[in-house]
C-alpha positions as CSV (number, residue, x, y, z in Angstrom):
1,X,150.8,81.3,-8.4
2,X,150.1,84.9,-8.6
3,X,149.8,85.4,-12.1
4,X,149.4,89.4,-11.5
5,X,152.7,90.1,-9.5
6,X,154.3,88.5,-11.7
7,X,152.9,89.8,-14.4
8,X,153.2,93.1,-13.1
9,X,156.6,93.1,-12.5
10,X,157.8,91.5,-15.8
11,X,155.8,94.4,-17.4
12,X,157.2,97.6,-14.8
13,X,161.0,95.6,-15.7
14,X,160.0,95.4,-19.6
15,X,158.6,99.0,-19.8
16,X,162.0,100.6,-18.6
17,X,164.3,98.2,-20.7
18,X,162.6,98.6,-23.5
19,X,162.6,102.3,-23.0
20,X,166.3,102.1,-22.6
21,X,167.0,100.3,-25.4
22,X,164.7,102.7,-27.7
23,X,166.9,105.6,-26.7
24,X,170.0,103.9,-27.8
25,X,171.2,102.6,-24.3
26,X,172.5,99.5,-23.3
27,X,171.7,96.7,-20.4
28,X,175.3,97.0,-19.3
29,X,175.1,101.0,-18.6
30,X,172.6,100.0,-15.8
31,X,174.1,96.8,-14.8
32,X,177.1,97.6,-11.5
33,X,177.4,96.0,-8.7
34,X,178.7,99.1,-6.7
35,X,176.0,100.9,-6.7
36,X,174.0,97.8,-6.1
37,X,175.8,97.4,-2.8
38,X,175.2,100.6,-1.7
39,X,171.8,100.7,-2.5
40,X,170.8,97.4,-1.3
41,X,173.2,97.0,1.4
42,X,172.3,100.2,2.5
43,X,168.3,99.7,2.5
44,X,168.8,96.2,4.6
45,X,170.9,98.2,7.2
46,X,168.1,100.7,7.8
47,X,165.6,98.0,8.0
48,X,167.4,96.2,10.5
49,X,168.1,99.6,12.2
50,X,164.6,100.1,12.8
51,X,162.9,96.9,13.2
52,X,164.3,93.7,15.1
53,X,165.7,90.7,13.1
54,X,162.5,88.3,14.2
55,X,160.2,90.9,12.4
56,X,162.8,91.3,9.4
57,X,162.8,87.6,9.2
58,X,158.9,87.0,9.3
59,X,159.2,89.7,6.3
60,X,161.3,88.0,4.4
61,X,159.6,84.5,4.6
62,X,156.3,86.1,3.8
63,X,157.9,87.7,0.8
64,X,156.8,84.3,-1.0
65,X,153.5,85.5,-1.0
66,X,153.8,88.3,-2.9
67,X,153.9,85.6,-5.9
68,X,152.7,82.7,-4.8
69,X,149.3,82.8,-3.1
70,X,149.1,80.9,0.6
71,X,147.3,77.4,1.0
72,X,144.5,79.4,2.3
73,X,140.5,77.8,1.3
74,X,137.7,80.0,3.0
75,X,134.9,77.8,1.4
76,X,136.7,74.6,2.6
77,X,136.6,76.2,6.5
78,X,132.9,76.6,5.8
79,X,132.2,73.6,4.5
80,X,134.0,71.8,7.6
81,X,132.6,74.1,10.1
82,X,129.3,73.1,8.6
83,X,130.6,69.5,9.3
84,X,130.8,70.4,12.7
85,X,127.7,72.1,12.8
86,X,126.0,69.0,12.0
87,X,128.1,66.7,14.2
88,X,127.2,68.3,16.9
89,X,123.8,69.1,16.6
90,X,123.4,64.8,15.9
91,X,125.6,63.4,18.9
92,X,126.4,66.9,20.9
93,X,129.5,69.1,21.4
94,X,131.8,66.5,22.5
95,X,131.8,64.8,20.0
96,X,133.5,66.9,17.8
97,X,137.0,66.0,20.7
98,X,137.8,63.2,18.0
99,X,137.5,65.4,15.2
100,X,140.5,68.1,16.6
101,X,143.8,66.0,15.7
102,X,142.9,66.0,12.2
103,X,142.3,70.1,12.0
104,X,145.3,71.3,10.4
105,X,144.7,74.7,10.9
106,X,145.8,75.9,14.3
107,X,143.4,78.6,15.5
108,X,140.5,76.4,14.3
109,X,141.9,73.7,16.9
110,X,142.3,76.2,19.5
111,X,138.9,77.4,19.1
112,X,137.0,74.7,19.1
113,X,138.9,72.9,21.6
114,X,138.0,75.6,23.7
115,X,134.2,74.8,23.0
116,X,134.3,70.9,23.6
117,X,135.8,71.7,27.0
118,X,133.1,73.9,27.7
119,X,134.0,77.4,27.3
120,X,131.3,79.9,27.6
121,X,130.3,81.5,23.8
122,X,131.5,85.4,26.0
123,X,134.6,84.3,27.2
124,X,135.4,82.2,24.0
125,X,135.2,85.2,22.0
126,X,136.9,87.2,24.3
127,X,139.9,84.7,24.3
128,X,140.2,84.0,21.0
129,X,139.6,87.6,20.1
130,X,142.7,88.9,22.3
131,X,144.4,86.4,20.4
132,X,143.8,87.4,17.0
133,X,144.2,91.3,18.3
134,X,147.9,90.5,19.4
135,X,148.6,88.3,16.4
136,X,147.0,91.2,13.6
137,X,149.1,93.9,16.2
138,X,152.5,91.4,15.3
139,X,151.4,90.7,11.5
140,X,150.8,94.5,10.8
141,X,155.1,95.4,11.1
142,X,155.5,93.0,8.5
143,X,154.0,95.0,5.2
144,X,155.9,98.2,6.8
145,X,159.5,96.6,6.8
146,X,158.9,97.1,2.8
147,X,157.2,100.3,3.5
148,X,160.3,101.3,5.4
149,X,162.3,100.0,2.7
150,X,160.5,101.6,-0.4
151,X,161.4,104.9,1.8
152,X,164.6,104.2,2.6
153,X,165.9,102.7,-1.0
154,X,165.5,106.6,-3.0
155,X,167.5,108.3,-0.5
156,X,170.0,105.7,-0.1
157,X,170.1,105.8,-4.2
158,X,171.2,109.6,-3.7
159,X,173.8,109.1,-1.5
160,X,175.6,106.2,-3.9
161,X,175.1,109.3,-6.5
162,X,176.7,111.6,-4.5
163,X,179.1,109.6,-3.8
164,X,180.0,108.3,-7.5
165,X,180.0,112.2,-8.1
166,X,182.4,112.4,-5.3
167,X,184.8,110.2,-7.3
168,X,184.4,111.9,-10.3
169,X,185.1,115.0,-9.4
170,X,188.8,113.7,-8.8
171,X,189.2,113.2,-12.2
172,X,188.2,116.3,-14.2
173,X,191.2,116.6,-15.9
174,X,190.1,113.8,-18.3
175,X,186.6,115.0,-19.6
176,X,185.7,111.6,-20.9
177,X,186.4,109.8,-17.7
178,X,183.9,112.6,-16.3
179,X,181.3,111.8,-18.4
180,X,181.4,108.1,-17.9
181,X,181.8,108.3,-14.2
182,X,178.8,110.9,-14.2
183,X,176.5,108.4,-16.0
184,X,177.6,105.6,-13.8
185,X,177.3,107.9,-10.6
186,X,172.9,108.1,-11.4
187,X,172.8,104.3,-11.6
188,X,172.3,104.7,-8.1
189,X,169.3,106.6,-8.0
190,X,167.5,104.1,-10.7
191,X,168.5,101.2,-8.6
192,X,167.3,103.2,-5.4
193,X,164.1,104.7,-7.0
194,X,162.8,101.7,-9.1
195,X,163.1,99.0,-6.7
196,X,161.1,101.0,-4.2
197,X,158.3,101.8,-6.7
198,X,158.9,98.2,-8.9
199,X,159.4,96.1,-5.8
200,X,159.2,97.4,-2.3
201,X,156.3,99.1,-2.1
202,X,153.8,96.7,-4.2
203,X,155.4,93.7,-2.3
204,X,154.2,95.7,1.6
205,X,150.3,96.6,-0.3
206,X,150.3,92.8,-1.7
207,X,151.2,91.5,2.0
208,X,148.6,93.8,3.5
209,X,146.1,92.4,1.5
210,X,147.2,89.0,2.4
211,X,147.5,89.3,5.9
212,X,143.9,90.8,6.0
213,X,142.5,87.6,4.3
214,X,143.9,85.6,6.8
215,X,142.5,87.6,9.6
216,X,139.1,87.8,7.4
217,X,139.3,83.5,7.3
218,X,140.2,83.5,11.6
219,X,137.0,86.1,12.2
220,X,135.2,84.0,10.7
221,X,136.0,80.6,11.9
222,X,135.5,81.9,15.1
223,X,132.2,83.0,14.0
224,X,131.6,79.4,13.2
225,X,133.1,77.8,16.4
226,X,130.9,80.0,18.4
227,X,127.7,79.3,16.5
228,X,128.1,75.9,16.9
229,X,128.6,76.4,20.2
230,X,125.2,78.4,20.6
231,X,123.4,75.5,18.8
232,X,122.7,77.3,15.3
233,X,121.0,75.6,12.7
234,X,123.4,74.4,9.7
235,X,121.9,75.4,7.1
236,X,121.8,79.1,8.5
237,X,125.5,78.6,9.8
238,X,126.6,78.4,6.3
239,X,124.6,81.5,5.0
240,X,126.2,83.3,7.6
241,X,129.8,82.5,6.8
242,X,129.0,82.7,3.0
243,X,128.7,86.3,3.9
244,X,132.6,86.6,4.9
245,X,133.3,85.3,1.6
246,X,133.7,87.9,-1.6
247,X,132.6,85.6,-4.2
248,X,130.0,83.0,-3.7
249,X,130.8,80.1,-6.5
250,X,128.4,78.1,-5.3
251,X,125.3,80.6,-5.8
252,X,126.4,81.1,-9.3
253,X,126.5,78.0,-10.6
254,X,123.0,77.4,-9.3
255,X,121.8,80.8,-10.5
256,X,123.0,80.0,-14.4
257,X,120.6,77.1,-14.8
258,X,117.7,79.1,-13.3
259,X,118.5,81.9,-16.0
260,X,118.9,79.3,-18.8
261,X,115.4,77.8,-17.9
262,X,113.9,81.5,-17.6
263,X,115.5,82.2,-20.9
């Protein structure tokens, strides 16, 4: 679970009830599904309009990651590259053929498949590389379907506005009707403008950052595969992954005794 999305967006939620309810108003004044419709519906069709339904769809599923982080364990890959490492340096590259049905990740398989069966380290790279190039050119539309929709969602808010207005303006013989209808008419524009800066937008900078981790996790278990391949040392193969990694857990619990004793 990500405990900060969620966080987050119980606190951006909380912040503009509260404020509501502080000025007197009500949950019900903001609650209608017409101009929920209008907004939402609206902000899907533009998406769709601009980006084809497989992309929309890859969107959509990845939304879970916005609050739930992905089974994704950098210092696991390193510690079974170095695995590898050591395999093969004891009983040679071909060895490791027994150890690819049991890889559950899929562009670790691929790589090192591509290494038992004797793929040169150049044209390993190049073929995993052109891989990971179309896959990050695919991945990239995915954090701008929210993009598109955090642009769309304001302006689609103003037209439901416009449009309640519309409706009002049929009825200015009754001044309390206009009042109402005017009041109801701007729930639009919050439902438009707050889910694109509540919801929308946060959602495509969280999947960004997401994606990029992934694509941090495939450089460098190619990295590995190809090191290996080259014959590195272990023990240097795992200093150079650690240094894809942003936090080192390892290191620091070795470098708290060392301070304790120096202490």
């Amino acid at each position: 679970m990500d405990k900060s999305s969620f966080v987050g967006l119980i606190l951006g939620l909380g912040g503009i009830v509260v404020g509501l309810l502080l000025e007197g108003g009500k949950l019900s004044q903001v609650v209608q599904p017409t101009a929920a419709i209008i907004v939402f519906g609206g902000t899907l069709g533009a998406v769709l309009l601009q980006y084809p339904l497989p992309v929309v769809a890859s969107a959509f599923r990845r939304l879970v990651q916005v609050f739930f982080e992905p089974k994704l364990d950098p210092q696991l890959t390193v510690e079974l590259l170095v695995v590898f490492a050591n395999k093969a340096r004891r009983n040679g590259m071909i060895s490791l053929d027994a150890e690819l049905p049991g890889i559950a990740d899929p562009f670790l398989r691929r790589s090192l498949m591509l290494a038992v069966d004797g793929t040169e380290p150049q044209e390993l790279r190049k073929m995993m590389q052109l891989e990971m190039d179309n896959q990050a050119e695919y991945e990239e539309n995915i954090p701008k379907v929210f993009e598109s929709a955090g642009g769309f969602a304001p302006t689609i808010g103003i037209i439901g506005a416009v449009l309640g207005l519309i409706q009002v303006m049929q009825h200015l013989d009754n001044i309390n009707e206009v009042g109402k209808g005017i009041a109801v008419a701007f729930v639009a524009t919050v439902y438009g403008v707050g889910s694109a800066n509540l919801f929308f937008l946060p959602s495509s900078g969280k999947l960004r950052l997401r994606i990029r981790e992934e694509q941090i996790v495939h450089e460098m278990t190619l990295e590995g595969v190809i090191s290996i391949l080259e014959g590195m040392n272990p023990r240097m193969l795992e200093t150079k992954l650690m240094g894809f990694l942003r936090e080192r857990p390892k290191e620091k619990e070795e470098a708290a005794p060392a301070e304790i004793e120096s202490s």
